[in-house]
VMD Tcl script that draws the C-alpha trace (Angstrom):
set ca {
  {95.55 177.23 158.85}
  {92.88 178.87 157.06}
  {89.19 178.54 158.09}
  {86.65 176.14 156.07}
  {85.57 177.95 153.15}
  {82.87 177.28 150.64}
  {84.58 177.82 147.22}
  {82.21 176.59 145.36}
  {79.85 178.44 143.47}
  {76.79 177.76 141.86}
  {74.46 180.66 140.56}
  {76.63 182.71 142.00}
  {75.59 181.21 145.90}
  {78.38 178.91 147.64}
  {77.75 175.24 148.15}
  {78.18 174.81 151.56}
  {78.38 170.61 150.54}
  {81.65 171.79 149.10}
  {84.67 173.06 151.64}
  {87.99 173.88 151.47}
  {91.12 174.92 153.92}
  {94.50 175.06 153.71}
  {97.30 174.78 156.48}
  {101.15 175.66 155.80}
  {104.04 174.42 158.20}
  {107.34 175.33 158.39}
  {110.38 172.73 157.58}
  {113.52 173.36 159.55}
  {114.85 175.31 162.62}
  {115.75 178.50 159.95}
  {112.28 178.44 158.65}
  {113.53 178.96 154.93}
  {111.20 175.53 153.36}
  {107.33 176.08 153.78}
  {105.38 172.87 153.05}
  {101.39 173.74 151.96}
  {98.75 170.93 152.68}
  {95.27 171.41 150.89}
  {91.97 169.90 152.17}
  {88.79 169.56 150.84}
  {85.74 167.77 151.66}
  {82.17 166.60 149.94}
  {79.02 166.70 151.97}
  {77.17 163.03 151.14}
  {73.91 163.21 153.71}
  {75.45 163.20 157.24}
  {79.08 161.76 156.07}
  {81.95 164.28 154.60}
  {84.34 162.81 151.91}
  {87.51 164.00 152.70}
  {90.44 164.43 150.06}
  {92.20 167.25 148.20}
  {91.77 170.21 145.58}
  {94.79 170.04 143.47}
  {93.55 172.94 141.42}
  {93.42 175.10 144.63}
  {96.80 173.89 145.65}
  {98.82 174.71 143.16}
  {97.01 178.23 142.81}
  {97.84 179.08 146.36}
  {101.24 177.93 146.09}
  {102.01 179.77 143.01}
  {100.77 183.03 144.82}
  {103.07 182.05 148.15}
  {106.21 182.10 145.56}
  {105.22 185.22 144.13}
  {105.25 186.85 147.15}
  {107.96 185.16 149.18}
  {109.92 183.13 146.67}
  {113.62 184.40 145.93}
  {114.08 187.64 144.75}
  {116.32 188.61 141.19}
}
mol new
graphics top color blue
foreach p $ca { graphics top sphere $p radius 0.5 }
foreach p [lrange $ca 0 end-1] q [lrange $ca 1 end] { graphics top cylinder $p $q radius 0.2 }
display resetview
């Protein structure tokens, strides 16, 4: 699991009302399926929105299989 991160940007500073982590787990007793989970959550006054950032997501697991997928 990755630490909360601000990834958004604004003016080139992060909004810290905007945070982001994600967690992988491995499927299986051989380890060979990795299943990603994405959060992300919205600062309103005292109370975070939580949900997910699909854009994120898919990034991160298109870098995973670049590095790990099957090999040619």
């Amino acid at each position: 699991m990755t630490a909360w991160q601000a990834s958004l940007q604004r003016d080139g500073v992060p909004d810290l009302r905007y945070r982001t982590r994600v967690s992988g787990k491995f499927l299986g007793d051989d380890w060979r399926r990795l299943q990603l989970r994405d959060e992300a959550n919205w600062q309103r006054g005292e109370e975070w929105d939580v949900g997910y950032d699909a854009a994120q997501l898919d990034s991160v697991t298109n870098d995973i299989r670049a590095k790990l997928g099957k090999k040619s």
